[in-house]
C-alpha atoms as one frame of an Amber mdcrd trajectory, in Angstrom:
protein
 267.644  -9.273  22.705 268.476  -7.107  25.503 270.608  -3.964  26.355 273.425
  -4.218  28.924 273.418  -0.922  30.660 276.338   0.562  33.123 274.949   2.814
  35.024 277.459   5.179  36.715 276.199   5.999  40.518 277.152   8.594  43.120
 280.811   8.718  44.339 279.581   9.825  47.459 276.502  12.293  47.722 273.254
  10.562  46.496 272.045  13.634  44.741 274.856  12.819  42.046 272.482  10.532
  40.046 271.212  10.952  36.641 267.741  10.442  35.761 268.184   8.627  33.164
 270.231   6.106  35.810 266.944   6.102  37.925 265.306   5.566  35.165 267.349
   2.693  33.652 267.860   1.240  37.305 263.948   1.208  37.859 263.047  -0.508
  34.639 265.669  -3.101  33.587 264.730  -6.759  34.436 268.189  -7.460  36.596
 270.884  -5.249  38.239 274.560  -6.813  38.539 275.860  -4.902  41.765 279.691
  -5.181  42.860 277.985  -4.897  46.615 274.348  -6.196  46.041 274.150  -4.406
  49.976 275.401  -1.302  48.741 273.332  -0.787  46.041 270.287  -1.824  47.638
 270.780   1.126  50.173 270.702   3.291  46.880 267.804   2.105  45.575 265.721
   2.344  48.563 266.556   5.802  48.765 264.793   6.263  45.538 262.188   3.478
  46.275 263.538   1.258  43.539 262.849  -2.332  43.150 264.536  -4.877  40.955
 266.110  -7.809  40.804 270.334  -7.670  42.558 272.508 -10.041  41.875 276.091
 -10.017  42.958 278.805  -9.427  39.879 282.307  -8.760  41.345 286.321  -9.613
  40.903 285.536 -13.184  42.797 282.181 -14.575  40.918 282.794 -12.470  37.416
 283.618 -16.002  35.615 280.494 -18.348  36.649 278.016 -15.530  36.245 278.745
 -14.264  32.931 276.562 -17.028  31.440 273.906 -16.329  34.289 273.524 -12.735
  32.998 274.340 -13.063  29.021 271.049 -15.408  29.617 269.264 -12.891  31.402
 269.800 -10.038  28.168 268.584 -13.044  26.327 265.096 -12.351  28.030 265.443
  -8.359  28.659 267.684  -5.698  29.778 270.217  -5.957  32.442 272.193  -3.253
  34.094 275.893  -3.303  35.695 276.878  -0.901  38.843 279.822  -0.925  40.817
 280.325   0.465  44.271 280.530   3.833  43.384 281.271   5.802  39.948 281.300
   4.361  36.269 281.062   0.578  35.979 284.182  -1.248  34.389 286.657   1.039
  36.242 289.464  -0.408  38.703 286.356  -3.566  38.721 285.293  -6.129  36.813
 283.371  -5.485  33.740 284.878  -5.324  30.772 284.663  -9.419  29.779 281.129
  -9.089  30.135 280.524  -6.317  27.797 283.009  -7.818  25.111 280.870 -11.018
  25.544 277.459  -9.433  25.440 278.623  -7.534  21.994 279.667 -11.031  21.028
 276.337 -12.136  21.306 274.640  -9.731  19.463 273.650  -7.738  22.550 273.747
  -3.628  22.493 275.579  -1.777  24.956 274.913   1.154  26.808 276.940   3.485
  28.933 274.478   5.728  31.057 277.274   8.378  32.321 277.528  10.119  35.743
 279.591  10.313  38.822 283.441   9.149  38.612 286.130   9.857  41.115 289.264
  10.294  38.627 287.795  12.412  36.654 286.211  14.516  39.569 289.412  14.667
  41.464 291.355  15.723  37.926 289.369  18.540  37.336 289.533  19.971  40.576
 293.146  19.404  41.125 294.809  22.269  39.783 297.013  20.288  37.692 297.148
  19.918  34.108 293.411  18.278  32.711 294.200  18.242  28.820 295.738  14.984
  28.673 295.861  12.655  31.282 296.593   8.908  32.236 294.979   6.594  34.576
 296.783   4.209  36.706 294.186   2.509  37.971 295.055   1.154  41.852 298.941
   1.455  42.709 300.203  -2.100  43.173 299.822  -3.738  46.799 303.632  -4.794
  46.334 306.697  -2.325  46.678 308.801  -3.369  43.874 305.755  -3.916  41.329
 304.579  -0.109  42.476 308.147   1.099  41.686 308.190  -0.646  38.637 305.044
   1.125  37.567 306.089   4.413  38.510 309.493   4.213  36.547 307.266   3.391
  33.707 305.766   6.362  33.719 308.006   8.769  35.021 309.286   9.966  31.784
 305.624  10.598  30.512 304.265  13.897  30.045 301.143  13.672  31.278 299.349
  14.399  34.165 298.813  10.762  36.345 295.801   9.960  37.932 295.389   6.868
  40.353 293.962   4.968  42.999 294.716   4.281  46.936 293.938   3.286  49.928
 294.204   4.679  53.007 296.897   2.507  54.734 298.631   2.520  51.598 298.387
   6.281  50.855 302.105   7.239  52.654 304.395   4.579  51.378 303.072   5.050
  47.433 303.827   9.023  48.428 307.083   7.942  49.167 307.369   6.145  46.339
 306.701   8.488  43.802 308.572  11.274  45.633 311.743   9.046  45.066 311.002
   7.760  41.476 309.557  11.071  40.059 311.108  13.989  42.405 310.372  15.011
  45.481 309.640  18.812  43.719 306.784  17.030  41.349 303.335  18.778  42.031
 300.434  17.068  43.367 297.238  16.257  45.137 295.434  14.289  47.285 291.988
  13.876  46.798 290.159  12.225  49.282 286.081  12.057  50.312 284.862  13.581
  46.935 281.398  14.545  47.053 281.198  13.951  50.595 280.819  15.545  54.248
 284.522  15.622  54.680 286.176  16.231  51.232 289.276  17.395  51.139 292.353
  18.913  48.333 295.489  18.107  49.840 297.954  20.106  47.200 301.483  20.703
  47.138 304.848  19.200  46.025 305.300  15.314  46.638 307.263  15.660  49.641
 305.240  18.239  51.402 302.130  15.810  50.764 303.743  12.898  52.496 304.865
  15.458  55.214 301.162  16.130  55.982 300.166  12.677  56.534 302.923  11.840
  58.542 300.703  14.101  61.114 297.419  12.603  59.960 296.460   9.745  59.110
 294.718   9.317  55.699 291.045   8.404  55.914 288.302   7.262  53.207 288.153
   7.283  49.307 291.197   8.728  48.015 292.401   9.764  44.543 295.808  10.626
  43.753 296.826  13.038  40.901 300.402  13.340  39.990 301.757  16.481  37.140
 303.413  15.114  34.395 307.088  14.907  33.468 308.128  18.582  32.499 309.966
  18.081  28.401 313.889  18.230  28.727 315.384  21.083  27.332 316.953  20.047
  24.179 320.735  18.979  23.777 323.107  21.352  22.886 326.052  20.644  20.838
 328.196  20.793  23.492 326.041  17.770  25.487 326.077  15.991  22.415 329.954
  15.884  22.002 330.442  14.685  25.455 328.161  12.067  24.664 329.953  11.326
  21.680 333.061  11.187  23.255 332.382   9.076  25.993 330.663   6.357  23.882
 334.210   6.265  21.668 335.909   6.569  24.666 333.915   2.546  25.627 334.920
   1.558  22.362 332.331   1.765  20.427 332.074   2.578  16.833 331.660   5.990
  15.040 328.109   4.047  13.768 327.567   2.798  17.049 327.968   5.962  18.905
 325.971   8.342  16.680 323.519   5.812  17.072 322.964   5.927  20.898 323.367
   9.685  21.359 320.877  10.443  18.771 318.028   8.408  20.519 319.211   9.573
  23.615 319.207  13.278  22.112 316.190  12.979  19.674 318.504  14.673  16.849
 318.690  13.498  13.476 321.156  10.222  12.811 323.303  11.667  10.398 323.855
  14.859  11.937 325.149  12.747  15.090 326.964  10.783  12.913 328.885  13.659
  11.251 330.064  14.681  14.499 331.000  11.198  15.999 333.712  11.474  12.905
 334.832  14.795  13.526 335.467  13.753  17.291 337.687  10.720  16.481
């Protein structure tokens, strides 16, 4: 039984490898590539031979049994493009079906752009969520960013370049134009570059020039509300009476709106009948 490896490689600057990746890469029986052409250039840099076969969004289904057969017989490895295997590509169905199977898995870390671009952002690196690519379509990209607009922490995601200035736009007017950010673009390369600033002043910049290459986008989280006072929760009150709703039915909506407790809402929705 075999060991499905993903091997994480270079972002951008061939140095970036492991040796345990050259290692792994050198001796399994069969490499799944995302861009067998890509990853051959890598491995002739470090005069590596084995077998490439092509794994990627369009072929994922019909050669899952092609390489669960080949673990059957030895130890396979998965690379994408550039960075750690399984994300923003395909991946993950052929790990879940090669533990299925009875098959170990591996991860061989290294290189990976979100996490790169995180940690060198100057924003908030304690907690963070990734996005993955922005959607190609306006209103699914809006849709995203609304659902995550109210979340505190920091966003990481995804572009490309002729998308870059209409998904800046689209955060600016979903999340603020004032919310902090960065554009990360080229890591590890000749021409990397921090683009940091608010939202609006980011757009601003590449409305004078035009984004090129690999690009990673990292947004701050949503800064916690200040908590209700008594006299916001009132108001609230009163306007919810004011619709007709009940004294129930009021102290209801104000205290998940407010995050106070129930029956302290509750009291008050009585007192403001």
């Amino acid at each position: 039984m075999g060991t499905l490896y993903l091997v994480s490689t270079p972002i951008g600057n061939l140095e970036d490898i492991s040796q345990r990746a050259l290692r792994i890469l050198g001796e399994v029986n069969l490499v799944a590539a995302e861009d067998t052409r890509h990853t051959r250039r890598l491995l002739d840099h470090y005069q590596l031979s084995p077998s490439l076969v092509s794994y990627h969004e369009h072929n994922k289904a019909p050669r899952l049994d092609q390489l669960l057969r080949a673990l059957d017989e030895g130890d396979v490895a998965v690379v994408s493009d550039a960075g750690a295997p399984n994300l923003s590509d395909p991946g993950y169905e052929l790990v879940r079906a090669a533990w299925e199977a009875g098959h170990r898995v591996s991860p061989i870390p290294g290189p990976s752009a979100p996490v790169a671009a995180l940690t060198a952002s100057g924003l908030p690196s304690d907690r963070f969520l990734y996005l993955g690519y922005f959607p190609r379509r306006r209103a699914e990209r809006l849709e995203l960013i609304e659902s995550v607009s109210r979340f505190p922490w920091t966003l990481v995601a995804f572009e490309t370049p002729h998308r870059l200035k209409d998904s800046l736009g689209d955060l600016a007017a979903v999340l603020g134009q004032g919310r902090s950010a960065a554009v990360c673009r080229e890591l590890t390369k000749l021409h990397e570059e921090f683009i940091r600033g608010s939202l609006a002043e980011i757009r601003k910049h590449f409305d004078d020039i035009e984004p090129l290459g690999e690009i990673t986008v990292i947004i701050h989280g949503a800064e916690a509300e200040p908590p209700w006072t008594d006299q916001a929760v009132r108001e609230a009150l009163v306007a919810a009476l004011d619709q007709g709703q009940s004294a129930s039915q009021a102290a209801k909506q104000v205290a998940r709106l407010s995050g106070r407790p129930r029956q302290e809402i509750y009291r008050m929705a009585l007192e403001a009948k």
